[in-house]
C-alpha positions in Angstrom: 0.0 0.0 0.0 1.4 3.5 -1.0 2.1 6.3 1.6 -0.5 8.8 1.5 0.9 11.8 0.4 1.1 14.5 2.9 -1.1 17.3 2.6 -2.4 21.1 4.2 -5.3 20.6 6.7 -6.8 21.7 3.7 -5.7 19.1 1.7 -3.1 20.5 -0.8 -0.2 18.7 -1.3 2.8 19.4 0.4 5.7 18.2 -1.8 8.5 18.6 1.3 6.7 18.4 4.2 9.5 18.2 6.8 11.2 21.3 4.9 10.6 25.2 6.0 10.6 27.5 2.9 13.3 29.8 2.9 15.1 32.9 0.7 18.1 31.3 -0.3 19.7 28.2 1.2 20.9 29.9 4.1 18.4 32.4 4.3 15.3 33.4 6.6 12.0 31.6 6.3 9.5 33.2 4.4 5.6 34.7 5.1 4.3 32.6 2.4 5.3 29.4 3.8 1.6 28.3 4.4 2.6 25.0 5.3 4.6 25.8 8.2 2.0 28.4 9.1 -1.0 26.0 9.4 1.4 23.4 11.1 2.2 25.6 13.6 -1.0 27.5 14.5 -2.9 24.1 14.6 0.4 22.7 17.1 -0.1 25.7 19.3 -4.1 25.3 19.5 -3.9 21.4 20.1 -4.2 21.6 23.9 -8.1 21.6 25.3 -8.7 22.7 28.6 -8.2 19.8 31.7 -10.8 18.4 33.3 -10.9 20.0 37.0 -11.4 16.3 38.4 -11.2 13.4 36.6 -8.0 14.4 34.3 -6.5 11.1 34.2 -8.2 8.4 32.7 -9.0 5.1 30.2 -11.6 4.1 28.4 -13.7 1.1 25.8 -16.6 0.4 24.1 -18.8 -2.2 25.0 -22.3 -3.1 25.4 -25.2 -3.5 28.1 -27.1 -6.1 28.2 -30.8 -6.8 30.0 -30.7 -10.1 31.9 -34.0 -9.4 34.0 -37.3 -8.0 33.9 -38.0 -4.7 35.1 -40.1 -3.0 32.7 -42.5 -3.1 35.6 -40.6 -0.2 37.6 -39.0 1.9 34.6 -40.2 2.5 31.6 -36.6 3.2 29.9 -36.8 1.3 26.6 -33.1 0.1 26.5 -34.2 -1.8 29.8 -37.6 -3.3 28.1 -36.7 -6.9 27.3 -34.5 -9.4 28.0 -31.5 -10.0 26.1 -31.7 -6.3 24.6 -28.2 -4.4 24.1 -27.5 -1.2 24.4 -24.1 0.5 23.0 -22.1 2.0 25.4 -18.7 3.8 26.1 -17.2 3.7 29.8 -13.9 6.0 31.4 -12.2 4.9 34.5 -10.5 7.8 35.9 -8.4 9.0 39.2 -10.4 11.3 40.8 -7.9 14.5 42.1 -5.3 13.3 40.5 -3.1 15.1 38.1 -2.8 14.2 34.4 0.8 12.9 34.8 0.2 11.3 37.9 0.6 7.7 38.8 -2.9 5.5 38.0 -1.8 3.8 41.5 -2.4 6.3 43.9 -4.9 6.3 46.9 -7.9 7.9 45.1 -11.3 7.3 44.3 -12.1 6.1 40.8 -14.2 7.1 38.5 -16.7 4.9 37.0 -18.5 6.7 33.7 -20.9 5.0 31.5 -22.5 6.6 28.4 -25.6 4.3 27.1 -26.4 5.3 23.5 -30.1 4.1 23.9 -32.8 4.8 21.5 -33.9 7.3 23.2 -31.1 9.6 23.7 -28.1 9.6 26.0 -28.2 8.0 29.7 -25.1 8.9 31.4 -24.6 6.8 35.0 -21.3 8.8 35.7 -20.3 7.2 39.2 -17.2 6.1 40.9 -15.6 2.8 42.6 -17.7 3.6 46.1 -20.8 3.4 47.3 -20.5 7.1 48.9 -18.9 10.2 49.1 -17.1 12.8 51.2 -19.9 15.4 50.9 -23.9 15.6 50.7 -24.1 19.4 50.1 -22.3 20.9 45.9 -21.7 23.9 47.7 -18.3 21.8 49.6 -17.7 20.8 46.3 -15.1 23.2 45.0 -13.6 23.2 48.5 -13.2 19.2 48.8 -11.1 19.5 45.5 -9.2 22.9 46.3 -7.6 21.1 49.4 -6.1 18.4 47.7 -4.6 20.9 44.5 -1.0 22.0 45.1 -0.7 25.2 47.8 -0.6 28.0 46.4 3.2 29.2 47.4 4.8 26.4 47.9 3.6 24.3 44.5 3.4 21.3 46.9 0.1 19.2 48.5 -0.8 20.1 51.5 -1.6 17.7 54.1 -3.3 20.5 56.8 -5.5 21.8 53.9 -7.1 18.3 53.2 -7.6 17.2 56.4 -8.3 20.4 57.9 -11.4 20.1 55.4 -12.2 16.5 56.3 -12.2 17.1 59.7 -15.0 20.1 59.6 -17.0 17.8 57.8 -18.2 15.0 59.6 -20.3 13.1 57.0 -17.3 12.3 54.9 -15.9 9.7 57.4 -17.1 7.3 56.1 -15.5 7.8 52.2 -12.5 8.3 54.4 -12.7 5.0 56.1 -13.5 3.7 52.9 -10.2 5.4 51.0 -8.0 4.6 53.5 -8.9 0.8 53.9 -7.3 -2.1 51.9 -9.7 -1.3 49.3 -8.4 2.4 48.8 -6.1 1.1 45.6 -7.5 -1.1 43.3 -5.8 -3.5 41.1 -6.3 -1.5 37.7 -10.1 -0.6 36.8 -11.1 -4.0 36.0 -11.1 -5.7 39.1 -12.7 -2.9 40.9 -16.7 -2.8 41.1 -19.0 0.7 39.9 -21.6 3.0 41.6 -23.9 5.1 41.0 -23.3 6.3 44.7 -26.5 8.6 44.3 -29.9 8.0 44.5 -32.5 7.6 41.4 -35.6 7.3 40.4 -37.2 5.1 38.4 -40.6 5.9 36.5 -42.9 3.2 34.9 -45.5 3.7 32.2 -48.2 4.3 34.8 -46.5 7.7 36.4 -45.4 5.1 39.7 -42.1 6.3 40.6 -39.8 4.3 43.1 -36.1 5.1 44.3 -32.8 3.4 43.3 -28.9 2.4 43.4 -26.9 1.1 41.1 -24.4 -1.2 41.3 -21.7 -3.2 38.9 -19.9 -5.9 40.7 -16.7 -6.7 38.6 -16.7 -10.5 36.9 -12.6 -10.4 37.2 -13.0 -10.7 41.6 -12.2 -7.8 43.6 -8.7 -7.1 43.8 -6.4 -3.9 45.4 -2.7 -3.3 45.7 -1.0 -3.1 48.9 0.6 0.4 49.7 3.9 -1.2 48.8 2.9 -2.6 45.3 1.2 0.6 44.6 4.3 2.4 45.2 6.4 0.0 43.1 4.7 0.5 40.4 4.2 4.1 40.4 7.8 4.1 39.7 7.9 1.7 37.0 4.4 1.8 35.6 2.9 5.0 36.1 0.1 4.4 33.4 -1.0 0.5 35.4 -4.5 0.7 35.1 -4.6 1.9 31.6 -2.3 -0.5 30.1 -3.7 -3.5 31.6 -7.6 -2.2 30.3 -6.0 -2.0 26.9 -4.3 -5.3 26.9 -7.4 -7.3 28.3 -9.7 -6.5 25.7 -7.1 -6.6 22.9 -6.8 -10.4 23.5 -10.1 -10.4 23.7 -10.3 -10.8 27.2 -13.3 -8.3 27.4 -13.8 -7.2 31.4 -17.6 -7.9 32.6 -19.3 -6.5 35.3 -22.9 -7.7 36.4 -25.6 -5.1 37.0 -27.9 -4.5 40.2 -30.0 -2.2 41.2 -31.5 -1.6 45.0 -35.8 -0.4 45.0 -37.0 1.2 47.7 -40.5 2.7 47.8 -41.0 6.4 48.3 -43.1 5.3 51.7 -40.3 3.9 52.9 -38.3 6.8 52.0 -40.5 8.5 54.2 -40.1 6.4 56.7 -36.2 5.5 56.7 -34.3 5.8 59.9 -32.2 8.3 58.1 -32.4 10.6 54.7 -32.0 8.0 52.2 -30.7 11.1 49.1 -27.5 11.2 51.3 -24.9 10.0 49.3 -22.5 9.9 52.7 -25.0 6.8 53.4 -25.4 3.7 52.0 -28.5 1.6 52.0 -28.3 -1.4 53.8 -28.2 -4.6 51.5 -30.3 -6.5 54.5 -32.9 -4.4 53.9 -33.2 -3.1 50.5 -31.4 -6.2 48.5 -29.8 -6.2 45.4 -31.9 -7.4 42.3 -30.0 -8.3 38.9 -30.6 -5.9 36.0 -28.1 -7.3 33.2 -24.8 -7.3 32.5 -21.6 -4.8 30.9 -19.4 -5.7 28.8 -16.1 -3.8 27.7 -15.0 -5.5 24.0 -13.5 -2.6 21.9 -10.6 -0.3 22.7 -10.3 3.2 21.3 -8.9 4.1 17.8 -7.6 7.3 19.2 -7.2 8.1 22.8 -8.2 12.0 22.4 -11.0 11.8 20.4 -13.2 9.4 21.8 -11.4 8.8 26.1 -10.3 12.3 26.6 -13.1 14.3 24.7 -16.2 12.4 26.4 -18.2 14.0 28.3 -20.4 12.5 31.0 -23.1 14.5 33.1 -26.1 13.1 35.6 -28.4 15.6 33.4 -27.7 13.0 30.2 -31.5 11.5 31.2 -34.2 9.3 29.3 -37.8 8.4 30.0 -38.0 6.2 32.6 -34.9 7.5 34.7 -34.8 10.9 36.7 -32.9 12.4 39.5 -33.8 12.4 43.4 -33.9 14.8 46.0 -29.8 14.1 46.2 -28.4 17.5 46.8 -25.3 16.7 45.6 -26.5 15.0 42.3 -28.8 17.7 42.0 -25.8 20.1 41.8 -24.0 18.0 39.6 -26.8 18.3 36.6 -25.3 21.8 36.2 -21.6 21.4 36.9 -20.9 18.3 34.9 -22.6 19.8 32.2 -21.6 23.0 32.4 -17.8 22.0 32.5 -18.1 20.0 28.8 -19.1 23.0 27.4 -16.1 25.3 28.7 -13.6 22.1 27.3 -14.9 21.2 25.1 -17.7 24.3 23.4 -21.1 24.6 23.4 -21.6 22.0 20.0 -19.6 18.9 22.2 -22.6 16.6 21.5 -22.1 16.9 18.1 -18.8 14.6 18.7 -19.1 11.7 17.8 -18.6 10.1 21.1 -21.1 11.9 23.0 -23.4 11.9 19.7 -26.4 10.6 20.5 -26.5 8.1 17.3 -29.1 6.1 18.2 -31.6 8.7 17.7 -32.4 11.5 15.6 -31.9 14.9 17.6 -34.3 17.1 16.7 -34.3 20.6 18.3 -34.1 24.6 17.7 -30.1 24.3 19.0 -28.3 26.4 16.1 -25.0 27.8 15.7 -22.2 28.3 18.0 -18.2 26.8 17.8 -17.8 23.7 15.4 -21.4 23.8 14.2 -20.6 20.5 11.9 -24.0 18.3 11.7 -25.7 20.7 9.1 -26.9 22.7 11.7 -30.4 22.7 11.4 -30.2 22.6 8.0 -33.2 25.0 6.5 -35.6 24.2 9.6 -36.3 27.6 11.4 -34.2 27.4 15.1 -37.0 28.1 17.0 -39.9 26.0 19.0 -43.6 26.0 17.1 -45.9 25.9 20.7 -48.6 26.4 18.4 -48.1 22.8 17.0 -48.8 21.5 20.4 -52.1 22.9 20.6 -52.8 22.2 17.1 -51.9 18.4 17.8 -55.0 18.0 20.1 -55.6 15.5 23.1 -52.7 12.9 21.9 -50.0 15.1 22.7 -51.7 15.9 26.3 -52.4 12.4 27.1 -48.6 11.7 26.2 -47.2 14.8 28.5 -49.2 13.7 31.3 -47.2 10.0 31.3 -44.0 11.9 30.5 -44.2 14.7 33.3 -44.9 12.7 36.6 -45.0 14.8 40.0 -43.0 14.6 42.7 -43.7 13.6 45.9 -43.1 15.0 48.7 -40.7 13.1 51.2 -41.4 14.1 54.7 -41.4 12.8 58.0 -44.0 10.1 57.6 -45.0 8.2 55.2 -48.8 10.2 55.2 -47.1 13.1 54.2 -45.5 11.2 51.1 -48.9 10.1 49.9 -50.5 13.2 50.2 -48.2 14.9 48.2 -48.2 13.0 45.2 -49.8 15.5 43.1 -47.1 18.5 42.4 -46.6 20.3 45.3 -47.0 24.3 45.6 -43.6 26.1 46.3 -43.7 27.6 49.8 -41.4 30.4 50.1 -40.7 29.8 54.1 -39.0 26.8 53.7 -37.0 27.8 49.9 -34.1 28.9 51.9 -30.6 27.8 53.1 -31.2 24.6 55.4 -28.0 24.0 57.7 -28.3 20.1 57.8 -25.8 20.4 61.4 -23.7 17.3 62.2 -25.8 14.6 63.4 -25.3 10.6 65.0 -26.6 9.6 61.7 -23.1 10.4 60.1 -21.4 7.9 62.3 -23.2 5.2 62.8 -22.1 3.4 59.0 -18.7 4.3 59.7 -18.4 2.8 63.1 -20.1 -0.1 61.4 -17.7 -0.3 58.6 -14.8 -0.2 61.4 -16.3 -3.1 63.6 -18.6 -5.3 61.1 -16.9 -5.1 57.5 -13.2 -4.6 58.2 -11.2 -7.8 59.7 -8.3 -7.0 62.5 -5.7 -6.9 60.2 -7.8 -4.6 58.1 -8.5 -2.4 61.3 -4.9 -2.1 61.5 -3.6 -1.0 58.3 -6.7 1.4 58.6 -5.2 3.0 61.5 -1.3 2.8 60.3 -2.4 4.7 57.1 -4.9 7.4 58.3 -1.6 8.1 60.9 0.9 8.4 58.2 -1.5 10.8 56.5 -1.9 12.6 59.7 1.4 12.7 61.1 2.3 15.6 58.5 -0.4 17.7 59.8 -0.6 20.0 62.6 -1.7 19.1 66.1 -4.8 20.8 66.5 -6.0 19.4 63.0 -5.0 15.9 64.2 -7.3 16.0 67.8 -10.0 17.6 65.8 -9.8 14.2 63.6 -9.5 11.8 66.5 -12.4 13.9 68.1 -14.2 12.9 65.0 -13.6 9.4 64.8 -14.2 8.9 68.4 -18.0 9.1 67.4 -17.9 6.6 65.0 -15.8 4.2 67.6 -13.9 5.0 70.4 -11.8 2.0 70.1 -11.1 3.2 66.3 -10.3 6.4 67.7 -7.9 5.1 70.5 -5.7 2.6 68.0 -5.2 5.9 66.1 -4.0 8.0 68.5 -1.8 5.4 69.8 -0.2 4.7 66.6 0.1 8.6 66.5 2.0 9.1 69.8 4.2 5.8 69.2 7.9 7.6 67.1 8.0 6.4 63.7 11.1 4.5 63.3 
């Protein structure tokens, strides 16, 4: 096969394309070398803004698959019959981790799926744990600022992040989680997914009913020790990656099967604790897991930036049948995740082809804007008709009023639930700023994840790592920790401050 002759990003040939035009042999380079021009302003252009979380990551194609019926609690077509697949695209990711950073680091991972369904684009953009440090997007931007580089110095800053942690009780139990033997998994595929917020699912007669999701790995649960990690960061920085890559190249395409957890919005109502707290899990005991279907990851990339670094995932990516909760922090995120693809990547980014929605034929009054490249519109006017709703009669209202459910109201009882299952009035007393204060609730699953999940040898590499972590930051930052933990456990709390006061050797 002949080499393609090199061309202009116009596509004129370029007859020395490795050769600056110049006045004489030894003489300047001219204006009118175009080439070099157009080389150079695209090389000097061909960076896109980071992402502020998530820089770092990997990605494949793959598919969904149903495996069980539960067309009676969504009515999400891609999930409407057995056996049905659904094409998707999935990035693992470190969390705060920079760009050039090591893929074994103590971090949580992120755990984004893009379903291309038929009826547009369902993003389920969650991470390798069940919770999270935070319940409230306003700590956000502050959880992330204490773990970038301080500000004189250029280096991380211990006080900063735990300073932060320790303010903020509800994020003991991600920390507990972090810091535990599971804190560094082995590569993305032996890792499991979570939607870590709460859902809800909508059938075809308006019933709505809460959910989790969650993908438990096929290749067994596996983490590296602090040790391995460390190895490896020096030899094999990009771990995770190459080993994704590798897998499905062979053709040894990573799994993961598919739950989800149901619980009814009375018993919402009724939980012991808020149940749209993503610090919180929901007990497996009493809301079990019930099987959905099954992913599958059997296609790498053709190029790395196009389709793994220019994705771009958001909880607002929604289709009939699936739609958020009262999660405050998921509800914050249907702005910010969205919000941040269009600063990276313009305002036209699901017009790439890897956030296209190809399944489906978009059909809007969206026009113009950066890298306008799908006809844009063509000669349909780019505004909204109303008057075609009204001219389309009772159909269209009868359709609305299955596509538009209520919400209902989750109060203190389940009475109050049921009573408010037609759409609530907006009472200005209570739109305000709630302080949700520290509260008993915020320990109890940690001190339960210390005593009940965690074995002693566990415990103690718990303790051994939250005190190497802590033994770089100042005193007062380190009692207000132990004064934390001490809620959770006080036998946690004492095996800490032990290892604390014994001299490192």
């Amino acid at each position: 096969m002949a080499t393609p002759k090199h061309t202009t990003s116009l596509g004129c040939p370029v007859h020395s394309p490795s050769t600056s035009m110049t006045a004489g042999m030894p003489g300047p380079i001219v204006l009118q070398d175009v080439h070099l021009l157009d080389k150079l302003g695209h090389f000097d252009r061909e960076r896109i803004p980071d992402r502020v979380v998530h820089t770092k990551g990997a990605g494949a194609h793959g598919f969904f698959e149903v495996t069980d019926d539960v067309s009676a609690v969504t009515d999400a077509k891609f999930l409407n019959r057995v056996g049905k697949r659904t094409p998707v695209f999935v990035r693992f990711s470190n969390m705060v981790s920079e760009k050039g950073s090591s893929e074994t680091v103590r971090d949580l991972r992120g755990f984004a799926i893009k379903f291309y369904t038929e009826e547009g684009i369902w993003d389920m953009s969650g991470s390798n744990s069940p919770v999270f440090f935070i319940r409230d997007p306003l700590k956000y931007p502050d959880l992330i600022h204490t773990q970038r580089r301080h500000p004189q110095t250029n280096l991380h800053d211990p006080d900063a992040y735990w300073d932060f942690l320790s303010l903020v009780p509800e994020s003991l139990h991600q920390v507990a989680m972090l810091y535990s033997d599971r804190g560094i998994p082995d590569g993305y595929c032996h890792m499991n997914g979570y939607s870590g917020h709460t859902y809800k699912f909508v059938n075809g007669k308006g019933e709505d009913r809460f959910v989790k999701f969650h993908f438990k790995t096929n290749q067994g649960i596996k983490n590296l020790t602090d040790e391995k990690a460390a190895s490896l960061a020096g030899v094999d920085p990009d771990y995770a990656t190459r080993d994704l890559f590798a897998r499905i190249a062979k053709a040894d395409f990573p799994s993961w099967n598919v739950y989800i957890q149901i619980m009814e919005p009375e018993q919402a109502a009724a939980y012991q604790w808020n149940v749209f707290d993503v610090t919180k899990v929901w007990p497996h005991k009493d809301f079990p897991l019930q099987p959905v279907g099954r992913l599958v990851l059997n296609r790498n990339p053709e190029n790395h930036f196009a389709e793994v670094e220019q994705a771009a995932f958001s909880p607002a990516n929604l289709v009939p049948g699936i739609d958020v909760s009262w999660d405050k922090l998921l509800q914050g995120r249907l702005f910010a995740c969205t919000d941040a693809a269009r600063y990276r990547l313009g305002a036209n980014f699901t017009q790439i082809p890897v956030n296209a929605p190809f399944a489906t034929r978009v059909h809007n009054s969206q026009r113009d804007g950066r890298m306008a490249i799908n006809g844009n519109g063509g000669s349909a006017q780019a505004y909204y008709r109303p008057v075609e709703e009204s001219l389309a009669g009772a159909d269209l209202a009868a359709r609305d009023a299955v596509a538009d459910t209520p919400e209902r109201g989750v109060g203190a009882a389940a009475e109050s639930t049921v009573a408010a299952i037609s759409a609530p009035k907006v009472d200005h007393q209570i739109v305000m700023r709630h302080r949700v204060l520290p509260s008993d609730d915020d320990f109890v699953q940690p001190g339960e994840f210390w005593r009940t999940v965690l074995g002693a040898d566990e415990r103690s590499r718990l303790v051994s790592r939250l005190a190497g972590s802590l033994a770089r930051t100042k005193r007062p930052i380190r009692t207000r920790v132990l004064g934390v933990i001490r809620r959770a456990d006080a036998e946690w709390a004492a095996a800490l401050e032990q290892r604390l006061l014994t001299p490192r050797i």
